[in-house]
C-alpha positions in Angstrom: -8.6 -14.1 22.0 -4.9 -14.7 21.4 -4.5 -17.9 22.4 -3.6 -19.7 19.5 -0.1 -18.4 19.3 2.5 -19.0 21.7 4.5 -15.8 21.2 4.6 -12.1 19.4 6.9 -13.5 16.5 4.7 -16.6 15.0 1.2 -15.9 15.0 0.4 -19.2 13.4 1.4 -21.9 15.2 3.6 -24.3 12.3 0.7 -27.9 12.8 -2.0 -25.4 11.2 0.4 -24.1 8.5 1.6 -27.7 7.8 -1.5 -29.2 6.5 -1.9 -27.0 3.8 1.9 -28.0 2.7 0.7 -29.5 -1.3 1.5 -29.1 -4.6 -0.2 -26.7 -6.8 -2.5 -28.1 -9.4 -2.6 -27.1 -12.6 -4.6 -24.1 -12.0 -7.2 -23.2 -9.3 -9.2 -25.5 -8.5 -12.1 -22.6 -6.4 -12.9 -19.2 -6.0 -10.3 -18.9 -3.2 -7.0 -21.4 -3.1 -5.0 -21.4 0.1 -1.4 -23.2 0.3 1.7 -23.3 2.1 5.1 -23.4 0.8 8.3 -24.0 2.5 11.8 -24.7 1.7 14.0 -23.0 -0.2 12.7 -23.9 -3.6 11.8 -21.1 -6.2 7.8 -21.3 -6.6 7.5 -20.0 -10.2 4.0 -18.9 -11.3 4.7 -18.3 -14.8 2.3 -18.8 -17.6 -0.5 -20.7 -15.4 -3.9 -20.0 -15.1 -2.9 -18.6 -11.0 -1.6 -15.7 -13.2 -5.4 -14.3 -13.4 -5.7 -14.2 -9.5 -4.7 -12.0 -7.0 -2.4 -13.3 -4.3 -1.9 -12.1 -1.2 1.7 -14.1 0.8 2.8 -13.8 4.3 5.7 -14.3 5.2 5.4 -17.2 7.9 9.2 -17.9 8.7 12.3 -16.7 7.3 12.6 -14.2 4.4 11.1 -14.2 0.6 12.6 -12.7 -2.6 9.8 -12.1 -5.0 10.9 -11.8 -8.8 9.4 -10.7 -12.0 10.3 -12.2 -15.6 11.8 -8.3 -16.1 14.4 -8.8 -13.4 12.4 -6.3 -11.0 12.6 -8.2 -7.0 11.5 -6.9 -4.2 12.7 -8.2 -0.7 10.0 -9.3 1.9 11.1 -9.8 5.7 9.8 -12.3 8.3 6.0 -11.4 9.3 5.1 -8.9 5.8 2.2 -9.4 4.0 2.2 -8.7 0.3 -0.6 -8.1 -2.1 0.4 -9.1 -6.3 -1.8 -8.3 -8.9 -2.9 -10.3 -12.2 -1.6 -11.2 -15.0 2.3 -10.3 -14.1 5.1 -13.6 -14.1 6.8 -13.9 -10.8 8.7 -16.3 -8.6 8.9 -16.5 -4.8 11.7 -17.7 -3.3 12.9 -18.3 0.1 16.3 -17.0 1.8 16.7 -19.8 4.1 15.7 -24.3 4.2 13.9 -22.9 6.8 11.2 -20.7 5.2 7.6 -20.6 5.0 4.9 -18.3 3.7 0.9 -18.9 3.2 0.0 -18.1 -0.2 -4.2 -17.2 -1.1 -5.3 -16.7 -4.3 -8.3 -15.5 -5.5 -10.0 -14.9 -9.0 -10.6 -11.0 -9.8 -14.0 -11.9 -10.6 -14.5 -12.9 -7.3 -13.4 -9.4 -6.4 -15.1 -7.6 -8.5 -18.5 -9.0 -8.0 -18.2 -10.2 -4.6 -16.0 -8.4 -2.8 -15.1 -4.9 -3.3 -18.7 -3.8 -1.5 -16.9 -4.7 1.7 -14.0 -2.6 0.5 -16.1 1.1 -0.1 -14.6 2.7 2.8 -10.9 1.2 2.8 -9.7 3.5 0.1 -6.4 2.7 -0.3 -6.7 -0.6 -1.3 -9.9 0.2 -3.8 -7.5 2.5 -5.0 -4.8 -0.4 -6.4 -7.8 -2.7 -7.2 -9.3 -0.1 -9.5 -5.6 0.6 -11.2 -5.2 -3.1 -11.9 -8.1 -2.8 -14.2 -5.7 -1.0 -16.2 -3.7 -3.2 -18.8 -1.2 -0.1 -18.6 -0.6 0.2 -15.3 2.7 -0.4 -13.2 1.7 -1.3 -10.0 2.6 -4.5 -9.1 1.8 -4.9 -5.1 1.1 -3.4 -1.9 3.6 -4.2 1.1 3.7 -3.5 4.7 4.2 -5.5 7.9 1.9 -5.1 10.5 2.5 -5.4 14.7 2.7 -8.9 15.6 -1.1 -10.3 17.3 -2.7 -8.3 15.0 -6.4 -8.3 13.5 -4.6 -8.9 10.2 -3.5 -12.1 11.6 -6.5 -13.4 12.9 -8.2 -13.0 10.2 -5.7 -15.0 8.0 -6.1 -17.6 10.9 -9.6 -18.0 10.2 -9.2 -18.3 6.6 -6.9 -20.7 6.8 -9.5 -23.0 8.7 -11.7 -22.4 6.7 -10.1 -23.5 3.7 -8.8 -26.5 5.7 -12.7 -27.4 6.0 -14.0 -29.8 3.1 -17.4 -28.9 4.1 -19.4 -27.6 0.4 -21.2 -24.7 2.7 -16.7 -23.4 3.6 -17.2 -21.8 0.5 -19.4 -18.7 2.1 -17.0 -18.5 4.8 -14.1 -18.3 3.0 -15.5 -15.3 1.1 -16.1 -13.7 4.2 -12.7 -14.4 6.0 -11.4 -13.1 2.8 -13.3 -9.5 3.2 -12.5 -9.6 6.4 -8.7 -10.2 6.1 -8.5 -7.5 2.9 -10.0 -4.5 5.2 -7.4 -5.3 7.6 -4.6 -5.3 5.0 -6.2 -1.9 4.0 -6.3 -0.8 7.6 -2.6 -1.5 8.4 -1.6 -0.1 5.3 -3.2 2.7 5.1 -1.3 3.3 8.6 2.1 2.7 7.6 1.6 4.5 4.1 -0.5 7.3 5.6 0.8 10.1 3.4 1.5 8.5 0.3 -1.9 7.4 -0.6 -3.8 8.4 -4.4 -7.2 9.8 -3.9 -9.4 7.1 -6.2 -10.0 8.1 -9.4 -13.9 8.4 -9.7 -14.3 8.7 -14.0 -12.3 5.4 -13.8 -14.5 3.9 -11.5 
């Protein structure tokens, strides 16, 4: 089950994150978008249709300084995932030559029609996806690193195959790898933020 990585610290082995090593286009192209960027560059999504998606990065190699046009940053080690609302201008940008993170982005009306039934029990994450549907509100992401050869990991694995697939009937699977890997981020975090969680909000809903 865990043979696709060769140790604890890199759970996906650098050929699979390679080929997804592209330049953005001018806005998504699918329901789900999947790239890779290294280097040190700054990758600014400001003012760009990827605005209107949810992202979710992992940090692949190195570290990652993500920025808002308001000077806010928050610092993201080696191995953390990170979950970024809509509509907010940001920048990532890695600390070393050497970094690497896997970026997915997905439309919120993908979420809201598709993909928040899979979410009904994982309230901590329904929780920020319900607040996002507030213009007013602050929150901006959801952080948290979880073990190494985790179910969070294989589950961005598999998405990331998918996505490589050209197939038209990847489109399906993606979705799926996509609930799947969301429930795990929920799981983790709800672990490592056990007692700072908001009940939901059920007039909102």
């Amino acid at each position: 089950m865990d043979s696709y990585h060769g140790y604890r610290a890199d759970p996906l082995p650098e050929d699979l994150t390679g080929r997804f090593l592209r330049s953005f286009p001018p806005s998504p192209q699918e329901e789900i978008e999947v790239f890779c960027h290294r280097g040190s560059a700054i990758l600014e999504l400001e003012n760009t249709p990827f605005n209107n998606c949810f992202v979710i990065g992992y940090v692949q190699c190195g570290a990652l300084d993500v920025a808002w046009d308001d000077g806010d940053a928050r610092d993201l080690p080696r191995g953390s995932f990170a979950l970024l609302r809509p509509r907010l201008r940001f920048a990532f940008a890695c600390h070393e030559d050497a970094g690497e993170i896997v970026l997915v982005f997905f439309r919120k009306r993908l979420l809201y029609q598709t993909l928040l039934p899979f979410l009904g029990r994982s309230s901590s994450l329904l929780d920020f996806f319900i607040r996002c549907m507030e213009t007013t509100s602050e929150d901006r992401l959801l952080h948290m690193a979880p073990p190494g050869n985790s179910r969070l990991h294989h589950a961005l694995y598999a998405l990331l195959i998918a996505s490589f697939e050209l197939a038209p009937d990847m489109e399906a699977l993606k979705e799926s790898c996509l609930a799947t890997l969301l429930i795990f981020f929920s799981r983790y975090y709800r672990q490592q933020h056990l007692n700072r969680g908001r009940k939901v909000d059920v007039e909102m809903i």
